[in-house]
BAKOL-859125 format. One record per residue (C-alpha): residue in three letters; x, y, z. Coordinates in Angstrom, 1 decimal. Layout:
BEGIN
PT  ALA  X  Y  Z
...
END
This chain:
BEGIN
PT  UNK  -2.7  -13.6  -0.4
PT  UNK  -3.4  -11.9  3.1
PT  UNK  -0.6  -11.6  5.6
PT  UNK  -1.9  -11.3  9.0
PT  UNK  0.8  -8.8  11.4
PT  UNK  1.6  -9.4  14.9
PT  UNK  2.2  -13.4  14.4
PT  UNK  5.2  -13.6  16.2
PT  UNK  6.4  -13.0  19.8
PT  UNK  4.5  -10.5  21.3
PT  UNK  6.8  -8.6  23.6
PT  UNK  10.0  -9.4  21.2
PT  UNK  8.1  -7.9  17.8
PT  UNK  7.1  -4.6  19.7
PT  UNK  10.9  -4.1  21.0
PT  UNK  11.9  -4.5  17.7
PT  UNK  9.6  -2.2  15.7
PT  UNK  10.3  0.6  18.7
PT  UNK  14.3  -0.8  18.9
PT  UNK  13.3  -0.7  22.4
PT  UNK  15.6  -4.2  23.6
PT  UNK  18.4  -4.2  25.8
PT  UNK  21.7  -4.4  23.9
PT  UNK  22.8  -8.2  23.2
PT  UNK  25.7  -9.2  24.9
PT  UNK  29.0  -8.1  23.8
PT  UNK  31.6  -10.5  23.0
PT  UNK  35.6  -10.2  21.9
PT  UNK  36.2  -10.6  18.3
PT  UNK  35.3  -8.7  14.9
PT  UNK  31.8  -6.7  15.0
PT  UNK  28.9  -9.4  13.8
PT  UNK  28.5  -8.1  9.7
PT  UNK  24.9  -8.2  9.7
PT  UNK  22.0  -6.0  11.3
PT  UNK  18.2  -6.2  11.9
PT  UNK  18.1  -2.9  9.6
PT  UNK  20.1  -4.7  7.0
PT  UNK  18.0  -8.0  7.1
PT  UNK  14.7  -5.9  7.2
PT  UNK  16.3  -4.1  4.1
PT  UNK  17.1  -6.9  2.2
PT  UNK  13.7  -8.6  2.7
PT  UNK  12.1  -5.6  1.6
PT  UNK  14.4  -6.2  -1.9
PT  UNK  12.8  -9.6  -2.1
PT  UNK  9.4  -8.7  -1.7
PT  UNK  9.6  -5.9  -3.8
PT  UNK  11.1  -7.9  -7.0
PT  UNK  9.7  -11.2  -6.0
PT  UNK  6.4  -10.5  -4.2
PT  UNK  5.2  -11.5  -0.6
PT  UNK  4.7  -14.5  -1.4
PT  UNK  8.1  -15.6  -2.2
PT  UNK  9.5  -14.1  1.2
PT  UNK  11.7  -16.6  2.9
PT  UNK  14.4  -16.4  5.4
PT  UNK  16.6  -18.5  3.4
PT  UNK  16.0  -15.6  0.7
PT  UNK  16.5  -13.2  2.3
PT  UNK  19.9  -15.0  3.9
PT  UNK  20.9  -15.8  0.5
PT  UNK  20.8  -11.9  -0.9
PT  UNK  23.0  -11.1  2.2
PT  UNK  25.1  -13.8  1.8
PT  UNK  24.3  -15.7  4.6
PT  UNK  22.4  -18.5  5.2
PT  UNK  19.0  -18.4  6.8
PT  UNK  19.4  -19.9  10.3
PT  UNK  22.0  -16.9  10.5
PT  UNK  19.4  -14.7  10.8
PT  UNK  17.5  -15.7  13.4
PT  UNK  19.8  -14.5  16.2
PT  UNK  18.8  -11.1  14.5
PT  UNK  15.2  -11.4  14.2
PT  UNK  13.2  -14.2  16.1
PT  UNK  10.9  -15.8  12.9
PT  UNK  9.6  -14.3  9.5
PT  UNK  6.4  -13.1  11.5
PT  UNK  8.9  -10.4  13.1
PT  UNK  10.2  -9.6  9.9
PT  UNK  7.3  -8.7  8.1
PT  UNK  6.2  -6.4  10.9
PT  UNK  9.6  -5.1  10.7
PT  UNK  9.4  -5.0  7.0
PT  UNK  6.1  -3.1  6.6
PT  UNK  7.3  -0.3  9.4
PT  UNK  10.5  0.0  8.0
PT  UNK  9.0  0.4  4.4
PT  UNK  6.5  3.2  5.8
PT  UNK  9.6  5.6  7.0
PT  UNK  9.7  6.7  2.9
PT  UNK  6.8  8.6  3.5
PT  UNK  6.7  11.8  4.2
PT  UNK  6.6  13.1  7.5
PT  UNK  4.6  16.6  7.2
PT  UNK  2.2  18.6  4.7
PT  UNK  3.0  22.1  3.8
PT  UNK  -0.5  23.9  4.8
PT  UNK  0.4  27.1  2.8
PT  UNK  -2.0  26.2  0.0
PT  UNK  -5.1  24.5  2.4
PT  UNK  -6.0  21.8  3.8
PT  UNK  -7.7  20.5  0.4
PT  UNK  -3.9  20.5  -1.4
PT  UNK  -2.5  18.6  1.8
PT  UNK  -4.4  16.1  1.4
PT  UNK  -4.4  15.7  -2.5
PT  UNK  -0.9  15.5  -2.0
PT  UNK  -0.9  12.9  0.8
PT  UNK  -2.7  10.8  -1.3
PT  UNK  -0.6  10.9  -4.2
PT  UNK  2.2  10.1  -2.2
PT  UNK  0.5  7.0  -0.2
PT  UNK  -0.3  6.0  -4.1
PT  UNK  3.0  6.0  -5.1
PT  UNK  3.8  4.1  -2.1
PT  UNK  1.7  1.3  -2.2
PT  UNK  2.8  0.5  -6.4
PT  UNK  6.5  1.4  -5.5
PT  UNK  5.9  -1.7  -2.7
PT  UNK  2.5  -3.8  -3.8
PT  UNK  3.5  -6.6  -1.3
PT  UNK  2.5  -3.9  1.7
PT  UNK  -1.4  -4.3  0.5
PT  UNK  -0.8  -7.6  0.9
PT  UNK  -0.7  -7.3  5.1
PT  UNK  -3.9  -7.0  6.3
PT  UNK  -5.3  -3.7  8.2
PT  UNK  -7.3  -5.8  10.4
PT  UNK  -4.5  -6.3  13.2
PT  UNK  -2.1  -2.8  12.7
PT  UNK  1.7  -3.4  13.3
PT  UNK  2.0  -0.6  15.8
PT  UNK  5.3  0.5  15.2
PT  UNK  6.6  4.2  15.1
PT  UNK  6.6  4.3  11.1
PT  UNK  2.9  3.3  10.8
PT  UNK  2.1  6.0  13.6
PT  UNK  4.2  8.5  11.9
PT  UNK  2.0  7.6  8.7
PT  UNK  -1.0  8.4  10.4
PT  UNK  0.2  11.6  12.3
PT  UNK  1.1  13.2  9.4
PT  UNK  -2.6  12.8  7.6
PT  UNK  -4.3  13.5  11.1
PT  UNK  -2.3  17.0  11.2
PT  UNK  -3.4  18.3  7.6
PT  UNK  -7.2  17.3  8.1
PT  UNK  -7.2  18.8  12.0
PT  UNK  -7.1  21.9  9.6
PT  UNK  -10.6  21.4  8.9
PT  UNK  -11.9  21.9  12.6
PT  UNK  -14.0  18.5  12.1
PT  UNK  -13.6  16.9  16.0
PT  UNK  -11.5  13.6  16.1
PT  UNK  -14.9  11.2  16.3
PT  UNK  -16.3  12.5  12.3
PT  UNK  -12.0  12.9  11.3
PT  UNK  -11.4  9.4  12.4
PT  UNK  -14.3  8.4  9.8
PT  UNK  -12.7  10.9  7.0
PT  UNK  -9.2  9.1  7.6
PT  UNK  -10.3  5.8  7.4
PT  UNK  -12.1  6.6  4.1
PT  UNK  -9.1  8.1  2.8
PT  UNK  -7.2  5.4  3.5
PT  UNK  -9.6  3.0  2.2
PT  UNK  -9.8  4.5  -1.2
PT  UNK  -6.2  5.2  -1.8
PT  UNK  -5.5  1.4  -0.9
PT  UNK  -8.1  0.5  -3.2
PT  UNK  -7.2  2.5  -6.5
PT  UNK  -3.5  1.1  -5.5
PT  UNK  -4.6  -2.7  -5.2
PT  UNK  -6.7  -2.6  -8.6
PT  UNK  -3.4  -1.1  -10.4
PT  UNK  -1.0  -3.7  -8.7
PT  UNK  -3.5  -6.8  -9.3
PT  UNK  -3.2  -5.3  -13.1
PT  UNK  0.1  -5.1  -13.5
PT  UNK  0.8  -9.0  -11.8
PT  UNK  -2.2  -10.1  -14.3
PT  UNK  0.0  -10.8  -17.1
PT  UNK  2.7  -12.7  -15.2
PT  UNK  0.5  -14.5  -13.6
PT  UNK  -2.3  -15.6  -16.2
PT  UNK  0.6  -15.6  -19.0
PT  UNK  -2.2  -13.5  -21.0
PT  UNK  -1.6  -9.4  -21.8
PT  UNK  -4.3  -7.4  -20.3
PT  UNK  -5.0  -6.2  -24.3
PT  UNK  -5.5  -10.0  -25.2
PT  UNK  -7.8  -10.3  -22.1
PT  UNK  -10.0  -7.4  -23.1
PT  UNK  -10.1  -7.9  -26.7
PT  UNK  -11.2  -11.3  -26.4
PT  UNK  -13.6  -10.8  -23.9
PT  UNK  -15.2  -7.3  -25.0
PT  UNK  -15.6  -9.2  -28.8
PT  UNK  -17.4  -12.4  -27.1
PT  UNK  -20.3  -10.0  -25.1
PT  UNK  -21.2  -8.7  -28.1
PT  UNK  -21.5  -12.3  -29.7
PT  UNK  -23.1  -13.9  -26.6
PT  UNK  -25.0  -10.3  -25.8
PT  UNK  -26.8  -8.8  -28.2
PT  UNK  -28.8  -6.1  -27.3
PT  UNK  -26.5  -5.6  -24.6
PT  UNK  -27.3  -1.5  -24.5
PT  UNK  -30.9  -2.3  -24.2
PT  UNK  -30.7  -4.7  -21.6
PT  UNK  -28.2  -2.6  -19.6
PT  UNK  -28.7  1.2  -20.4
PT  UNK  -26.8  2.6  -17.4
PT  UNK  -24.0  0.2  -17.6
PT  UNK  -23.9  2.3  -21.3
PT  UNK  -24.5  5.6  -20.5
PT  UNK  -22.1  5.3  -17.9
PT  UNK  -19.3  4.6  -20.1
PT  UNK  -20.0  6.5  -23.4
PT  UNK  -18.0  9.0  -22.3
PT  UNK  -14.8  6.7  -22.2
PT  UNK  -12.1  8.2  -24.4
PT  UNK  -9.5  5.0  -23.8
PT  UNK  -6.3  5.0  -22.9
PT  UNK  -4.0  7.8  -22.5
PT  UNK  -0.7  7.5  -24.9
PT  UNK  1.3  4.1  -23.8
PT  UNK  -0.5  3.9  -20.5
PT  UNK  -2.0  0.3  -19.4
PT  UNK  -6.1  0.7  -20.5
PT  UNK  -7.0  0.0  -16.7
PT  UNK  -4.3  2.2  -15.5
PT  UNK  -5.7  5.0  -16.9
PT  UNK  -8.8  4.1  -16.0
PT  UNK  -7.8  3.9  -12.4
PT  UNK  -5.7  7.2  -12.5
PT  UNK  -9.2  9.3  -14.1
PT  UNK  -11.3  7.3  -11.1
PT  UNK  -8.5  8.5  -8.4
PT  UNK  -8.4  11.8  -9.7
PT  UNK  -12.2  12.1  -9.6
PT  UNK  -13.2  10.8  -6.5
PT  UNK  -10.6  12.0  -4.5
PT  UNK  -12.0  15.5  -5.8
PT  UNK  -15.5  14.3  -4.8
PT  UNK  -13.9  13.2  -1.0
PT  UNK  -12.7  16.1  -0.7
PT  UNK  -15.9  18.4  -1.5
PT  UNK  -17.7  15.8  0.7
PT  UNK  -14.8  16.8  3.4
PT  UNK  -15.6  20.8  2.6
PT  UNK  -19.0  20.1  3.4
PT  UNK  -19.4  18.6  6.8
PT  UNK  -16.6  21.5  7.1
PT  UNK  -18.9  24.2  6.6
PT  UNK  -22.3  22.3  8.1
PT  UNK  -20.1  21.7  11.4
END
């Protein structure tokens, strides 16, 4: 599932992200009992234990204890909401890298982080990257990477290239763990069923596999399986990460010292 942002209102979903509107009128009587913030918080609770794709106003109206036409005077349509929703969700990052140690620790560090992110909140690698939200969180995001690597000297045209990567490789060791963990729930079959059944079959329907694919088994006759109670893909993702982040970051160290 791919959630496109910037779907609703124009004009009203960029006042919103920047809380840039004029005030709503004020009227006599008890202060109203709910908030964007609260709303966008409370959405974030659904997607978080239900997924994107259960996102609803009428859930999110239910969790507050509302219904969900009472949200609109609040936020215009769900298209506002998951821009709000996927800015809002961005502000747990942090803000600034402690340079002390390099460059090279900054950004091993920021990637961590953005890792932990994404699995804390899979539904955000659900909206797409190919229309940004533009809000302040998302720009803080990137401010805070673009400071560590303007470390390196590199000049913004060959940076912007080494920020995208980055980005690109975090959010792809974070989407193979989410789509492992959803597997199960989804397929109603374990991941250890899957691969058990499945590795036993090839050599059935294979024979001769090694011969017919000799770097497919050199490659991985080094594997030394899972690490203690740890998913089998998880800790195949977390050696991967680990690895080619350290690979990135020579690559980094080396158009460093060529430039």
């Amino acid at each position: 599932m791919v959630v496109y942002a910037g779907q609703g209102d124009a004009r009203r979903s960029m006042a919103l992200l920047w809380r840039s509107g004029e005030p709503g009128e004020v009227r006599p009587g008890p202060k109203p009992g709910l908030s964007v913030d609260a709303i966008v918080e409370a959405a974030i609770a659904v997607a978080d234990a239900e997924g994107m794709a259960a996102l609803s106003m009428r859930k999110v109206g239910l969790r507050l204890g509302r219904t969900g036409m009472a949200l609109y005077t609040y936020v215009p349509s769900k298209g506002e909401l998951v821009d709000l929703m996927y800015d809002r969700a961005l502000a747990e990052l942090p803000s600034a890298y402690d340079l002390s140690r390099g460059w090279r620790a900054a950004v091993a560090a920021w990637a961590e982080d953005t890792l932990a992110f994404y699995l804390r909140h899979p539904w955000v690698l659900q909206v797409s990257q190919a229309r940004p939200v533009l809000g302040p969180n998302e720009f803080a995001m990137l401010e805070s990477v673009v400071a560590v690597l303007r470390a390196t000297g590199l000049r913004p045209r060959r940076l912007r290239g080494v920020v995208a990567l980055l980005f690109d490789f975090v959010r792809g060791a974070a989407k193979t763990v989410s789509e492992s963990r959803l597997a199960p729930s989804e397929t109603g079959v374990s991941d250890e069923e899957w691969w058990q059944a499945r590795s036993s079959l090839l050599e059935e329907v294979a024979p001769g596999f090694a011969a017919r694919f000799p770097m497919v088994a050199w490659i991985e006759s080094e594997d030394d399986g899972p690490g203690g109670d740890e998913p089998y893909l998880e800790h195949r993702v977390s050696e991967t990460f680990a690895v080619g982040l350290g690979v990135l970051l020579d690559g980094i160290e080396t158009a460093v010292k060529a430039g």
